[in-house]
Each structure stands twice: as C-alpha cells, then as structure tokens.
N, C-alpha and C positions, 0 to 999 in steps of 0.2 A: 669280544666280537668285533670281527673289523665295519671299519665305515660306507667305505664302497665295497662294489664289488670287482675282483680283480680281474683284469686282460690278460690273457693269454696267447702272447706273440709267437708265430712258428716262422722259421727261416729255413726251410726246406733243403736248401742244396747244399752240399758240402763238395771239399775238395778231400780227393784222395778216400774214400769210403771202401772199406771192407766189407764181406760177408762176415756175419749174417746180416748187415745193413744193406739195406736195398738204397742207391740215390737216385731218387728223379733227375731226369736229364732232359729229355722230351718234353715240348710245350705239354703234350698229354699228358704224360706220366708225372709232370711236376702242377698238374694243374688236379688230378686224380690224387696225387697225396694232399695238395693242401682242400678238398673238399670233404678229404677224408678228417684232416686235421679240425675241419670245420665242425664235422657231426661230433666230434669226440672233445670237443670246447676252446676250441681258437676261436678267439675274435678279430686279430687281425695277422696278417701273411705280409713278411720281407720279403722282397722280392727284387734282385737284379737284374738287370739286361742282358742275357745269353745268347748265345748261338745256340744252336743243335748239337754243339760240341760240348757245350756247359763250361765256352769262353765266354769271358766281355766284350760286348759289342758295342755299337753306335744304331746299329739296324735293330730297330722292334721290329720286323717281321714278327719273329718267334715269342717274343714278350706280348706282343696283342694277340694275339693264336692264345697263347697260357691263358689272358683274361677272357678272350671268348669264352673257353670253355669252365672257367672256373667262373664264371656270371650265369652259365647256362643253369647251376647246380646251385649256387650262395652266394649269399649277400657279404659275405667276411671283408671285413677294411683292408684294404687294398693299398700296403706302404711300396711305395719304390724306392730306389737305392739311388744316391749321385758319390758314392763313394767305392772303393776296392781299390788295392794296390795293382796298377798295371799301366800303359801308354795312351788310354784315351787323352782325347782332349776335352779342353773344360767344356764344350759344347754338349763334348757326346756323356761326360759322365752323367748328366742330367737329364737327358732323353725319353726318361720313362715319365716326367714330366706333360709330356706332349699329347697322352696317353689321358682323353678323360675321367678315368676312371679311376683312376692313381689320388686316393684320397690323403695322405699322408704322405712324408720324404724323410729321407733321414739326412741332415745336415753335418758334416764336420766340422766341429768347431777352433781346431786349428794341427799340426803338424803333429808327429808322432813315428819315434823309434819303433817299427815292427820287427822283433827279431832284427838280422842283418840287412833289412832294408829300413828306408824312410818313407812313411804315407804323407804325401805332400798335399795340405790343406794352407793355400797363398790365404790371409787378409779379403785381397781384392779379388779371388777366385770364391771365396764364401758370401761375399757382398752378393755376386753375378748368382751362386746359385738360391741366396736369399730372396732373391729380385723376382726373380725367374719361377720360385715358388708363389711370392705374393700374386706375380702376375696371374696363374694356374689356378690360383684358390687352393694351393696346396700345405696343409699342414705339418711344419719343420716339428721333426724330431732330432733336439740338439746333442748331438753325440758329444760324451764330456769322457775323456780318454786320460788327461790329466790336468790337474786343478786349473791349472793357468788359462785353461779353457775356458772358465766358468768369466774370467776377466774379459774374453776375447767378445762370449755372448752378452755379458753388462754391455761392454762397448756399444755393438751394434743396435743394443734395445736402445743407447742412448742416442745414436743416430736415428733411428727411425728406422732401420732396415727389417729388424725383427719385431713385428708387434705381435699380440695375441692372437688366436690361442699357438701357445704351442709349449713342448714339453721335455724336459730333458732325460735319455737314456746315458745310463752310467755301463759302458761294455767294459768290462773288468776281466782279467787276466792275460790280456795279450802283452806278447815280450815287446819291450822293455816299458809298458803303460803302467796303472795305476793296478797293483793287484788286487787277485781276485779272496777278499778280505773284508769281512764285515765292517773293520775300523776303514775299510775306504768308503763305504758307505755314509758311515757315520759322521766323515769328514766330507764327504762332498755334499751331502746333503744338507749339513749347515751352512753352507754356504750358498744354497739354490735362493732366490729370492723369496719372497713368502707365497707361498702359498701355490707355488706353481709342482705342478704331478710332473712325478719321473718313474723310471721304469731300471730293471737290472737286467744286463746278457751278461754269461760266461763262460765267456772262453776259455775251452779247455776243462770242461766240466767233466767231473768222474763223478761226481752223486748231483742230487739236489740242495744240500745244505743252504747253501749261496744262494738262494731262490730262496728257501722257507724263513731263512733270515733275512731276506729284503721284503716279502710278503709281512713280516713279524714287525718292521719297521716304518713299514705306511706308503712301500711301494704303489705303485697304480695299474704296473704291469711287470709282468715277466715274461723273457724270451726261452724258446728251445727252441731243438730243431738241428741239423746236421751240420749248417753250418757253423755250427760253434762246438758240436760234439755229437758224438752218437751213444754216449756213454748215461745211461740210466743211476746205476749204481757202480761199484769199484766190479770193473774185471766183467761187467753184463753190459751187453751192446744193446741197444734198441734195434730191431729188425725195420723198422719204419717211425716216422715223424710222428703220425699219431699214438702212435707207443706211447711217444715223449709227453704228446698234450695229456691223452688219458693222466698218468702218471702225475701231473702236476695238479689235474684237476684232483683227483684224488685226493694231493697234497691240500690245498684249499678247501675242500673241504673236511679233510681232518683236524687243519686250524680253523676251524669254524665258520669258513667265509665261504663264499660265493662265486662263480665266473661272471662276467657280464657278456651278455649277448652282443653282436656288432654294433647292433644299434644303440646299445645300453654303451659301447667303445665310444660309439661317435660321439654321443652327448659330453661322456668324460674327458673326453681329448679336444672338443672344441669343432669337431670335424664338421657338426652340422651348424655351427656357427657362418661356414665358408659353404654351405650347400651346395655341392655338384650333382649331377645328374643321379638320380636316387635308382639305386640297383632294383632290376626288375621282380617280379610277384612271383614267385616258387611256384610249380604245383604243389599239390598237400601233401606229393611224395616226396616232396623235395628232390626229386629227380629230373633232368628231362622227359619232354612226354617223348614215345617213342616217334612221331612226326615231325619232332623237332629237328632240323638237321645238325644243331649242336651236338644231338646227342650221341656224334660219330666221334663226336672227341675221347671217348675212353674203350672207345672198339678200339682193341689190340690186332 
C-alpha cells in the first residue's frame, strides 16, 4: 500500500497534435480541458505562456484569461512554466510569475541537448529565475534532465538561493537527455537529497509503464497530458487530456493507492507553506452559477 497519496499532473497543450486528439489552444478551450482534467483527478495543471496562437509569449493577456476562467470552476494547483526551447528573454520566460495565482514553477536546472537543438539554462539565468520565485512565493519544481543537474541544485541550496519547500521532477525521454528508463529513475533518485518528493514526466510516452513504475518506486506525482504525448497505449491516441488523467487514476488505483486532492497537493509539495491567495469557494455544482460572468468562458 503506498504511503501518500499520488498527484496527478496534466500538461495540456501539445505541439503538433493529430485527430483523433483534440489540442486546446484557446485561453477557453485550454482552461475547459484542464477543469475537465480536474473533475477526472488532476491536482495540479502545467501551464505555459501562449498566444492565441499556442506560441510563447511575454504578454499574459491570454494566460490570466486561462486562469480566470479555470478559478471560475477549480481550485487545481496552478504550475507555470519559465522554461521552452524558443527566443524569449530571461525576463519574459518567467512571466507567469507575475501572475498571483501561479502556485508552483518549474525551474531548469541546467543546459541540455534537445534533439538538434540546445535548451539554454545559464548558472546565473537560474539564480534570477530562483530569486524571482522566492520573491512571488512561488514553489520551484526542479527539472533534473541529466544527473549533473542534481550538482547544479546542491550548489544553489548551498548558497542560499533554493531553500524549501521544493521538489524535484525527473522529465525522462527527451533526445539526447536522460532516458525514459526505470534504471534512470533508480539512479537519480539516489542521488535526490533525503527525503525530498519528486515526480516523473514522459516524453514521448506510448503506454503508461514509465508512470506505474515511478508510482511503484515512491514517486509523489506523475505528469500526462499532450504535451509530452497523446499516446494512452501502443497505436491508441487519447481524444482529450482527461482521457489521459482518467486512465492514470485508474492506474492508482489498481496499484492500490489513492490521488490526492489539490489541497491534499498543496500540503505535499509545501505549497501552503508559502500561502498565496487561497482559490475561491465552488458552488456545490462545482460549476459557475449561471450570473456569474465567468461563466462565459466555456460558451463556444
């Protein structure tokens, strides 16, 4: 029987998605799957800085639109992103910072071959976006992509820059990173300091295995979601995001465990250690009331 209960991270948008998958693209339409995400057992939602295009931006226009209308519906943790291969500047990768509501970040914890490109994470561009979280009350989720990362985040806890809480995800399978392999598990996680919760994503997922075996190991969360795959099993697409959570919650509880609720997320990730502004009261329908004007945000 496991010990806690597990998280359930969705990451909604993907690049390049086929039918039969449907991608949110729209602050609506991406804030309508992750509330969908939500009723079907996400606890917390990645979440990038888009356009209306489903580019990376600098402009939260569109990214506070998404949280309006996904606050109007759930309480789900709320990660922002200061990461993606593209030209922002260190300013703007961070942005969703800015953004009260943004309970969680995901931190790079240093460089990394992507395929034919290089995802540039400087030393002193991770200080700034470390800085920049403590200042928010924002809880670093430390991306560990390959081992010598885990050196990068010593460092920093030895300076002072990263103190608690916070928690390391292991995103396995991206070309040329740490693959997506349980002995990579097995090895980073001896190395995590004691006693600090990590989580798995997988890139480039064709089943769940790589999930039930990081669940099986003393994960604290696991990610799906489109943008790391739309792939459920070998050769079967998810039509939608919740597909994906349904599907894992499942998975949990056939290995005998449990999801945890958001709030049940916050306590385990530290989140309500740094208290920000506490997501408002649902009605019982967990819907918008029809007077609400939020509730215009999923009128098509």
């Amino acid at each position: 029987m496991m010990q806690e209960k597990i998280i359930i991270v969705v990451a909604p948008v993907g690049a390049n998605i086929a039918p039969p998958s449907v991608n949110p693209v729209s602050a609506e339409a991406v804030a309508a799957e992750v509330v969908a995400c939500a009723r079907a057992g996400a606890a917390m939602v990645h979440l990038h800085v888009r356009d209306e295009a489903g580019e990376a931006t600098g402009d939260t226009a569109v990214f506070a639109r998404t949280l309006d209308c996904i606050r109007a519906s759930s309480d789900i943790v709320i990660q922002g992103s200061t990461g993606g291969l593209g030209t922002l500047s260190l300013e703007a990768r961070c942005v969703a910072l800015e953004d009260p509501r943004v309970e969680v970040a995901s931190l790079n914890m240093g460089s990394v071959n992507f395929g034919e490109a290089v995802y540039i994470n400087r030393m002193p561009d991770i200080r700034y976006w470390a800085g920049r979280m403590a200042d928010t009350r924002v809880v670093p989720e430390l991306e560990i992509f390959e081992s010598g990362m885990l050196s990068a985040a010593r460092q920093l806890m030895d300076e002072g820059v990263l103190q608690p809480p916070c928690y390391a995800n292991l995103p396995l399978g991206a070309h040329w990173a740490l693959p997506a392999d349980p002995r990579s598990i097995l090895f980073i996680t001896s190395l995590l300091p004691d006693g600090m919760r990590w989580s798995v994503a997988h890139d480039g997922r064709t089943d769940l295995s790589l999930l039930a075996a990081a669940i099986g190991m003393g994960a604290s969360a696991v990610r799906v979601g489109f943008e790391d795959s739309v792939w459920q099993a070998p050769g079967q697409a998810a039509r939608t995001n919740a597909d994906l959570v349904a599907q894992v919650m499942r998975l949990v509880k056939a290995m005998g465990g449990d999801v945890a609720t958001p709030e049940e997320a916050r306590q385990l990730l530290g989140v309500s250690m740094l208290r920000r502004p506490v997501p408002p009261v649902l009605p019982s329908s967990g819907r918008p009331r029809s007077s609400d004007a939020r509730g215009k945000c999923f009128r098509r």
